[in-house]
Phi, psi and omega in degrees: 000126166301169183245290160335116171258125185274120131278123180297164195273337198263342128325310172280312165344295177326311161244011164293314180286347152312304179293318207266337173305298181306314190305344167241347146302349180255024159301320189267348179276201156288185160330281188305344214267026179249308201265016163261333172320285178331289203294011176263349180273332200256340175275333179277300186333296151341307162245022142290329166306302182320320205272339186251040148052085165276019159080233157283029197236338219304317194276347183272296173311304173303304170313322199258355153292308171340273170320317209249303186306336194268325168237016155268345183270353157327327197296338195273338187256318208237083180298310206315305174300256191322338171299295196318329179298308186271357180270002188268324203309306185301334168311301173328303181307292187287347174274337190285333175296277200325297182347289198298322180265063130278289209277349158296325180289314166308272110056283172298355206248268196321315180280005155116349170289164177255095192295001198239113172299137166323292155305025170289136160216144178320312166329312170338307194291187188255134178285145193271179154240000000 
């Protein structure tokens, strides 16, 4: 599996005009309708990977496109459960890091490397909930 994923440029165009438009409707909008944006932005992002094939990672972006399509529209119903949704995400996001810089260090560990940099310290990593 490759680790690049190619965005066509006219995708990204697509969702360069997505961002800076919400980046200026939401000077006018209500509050929450900025951090429902992002995440519709973080849900387009999502099947753009999908459509170039993320390899072993495929069951994580499909979950995690799901989960944002199933629970952004709470906003219109469930506020409290969308504050709640979107303060889950990022954890969710940073354990799929952790995973990769993890299995990157194993990886430098098996070939003869040293996985751990002198300034590596635990603190570094990202805390779970």
């Amino acid at each position: 599996m490759s680790n690049q994923i190619a965005m066509a440029e006219f995708e990204a165009l697509k969702l360069l005009a997505y961002l800076t438009a919400s980046a200026d409707i939401s000077l006018f909008e209500p509050d929450l309708y900025g951090p429902f944006r992002l995440i519709d932005a973080a849900s387009q992002l999502a099947e753009c990977v999908l459509a170039n094939d993320p390899g072993e990672r495929r069951d994580f972006w499909q979950a995690i496109k799901a989960e944002i399509d199933q629970k952004k529209i709470w906003l219109m119903h469930d506020r409290p459960g969308f504050r709640e949704f979107l303060a889950a995400m990022p954890g969710k996001v940073a354990k799929e890091l952790a995973k990769e810089y993890l299995n990157e260090r194993m990886e430098g560990w098996r070939v003869g490397q040293n996985p751990i940099s002198p300034t590596f310290h635990p603190s570094s990593l990202p805390r779970f909930k």
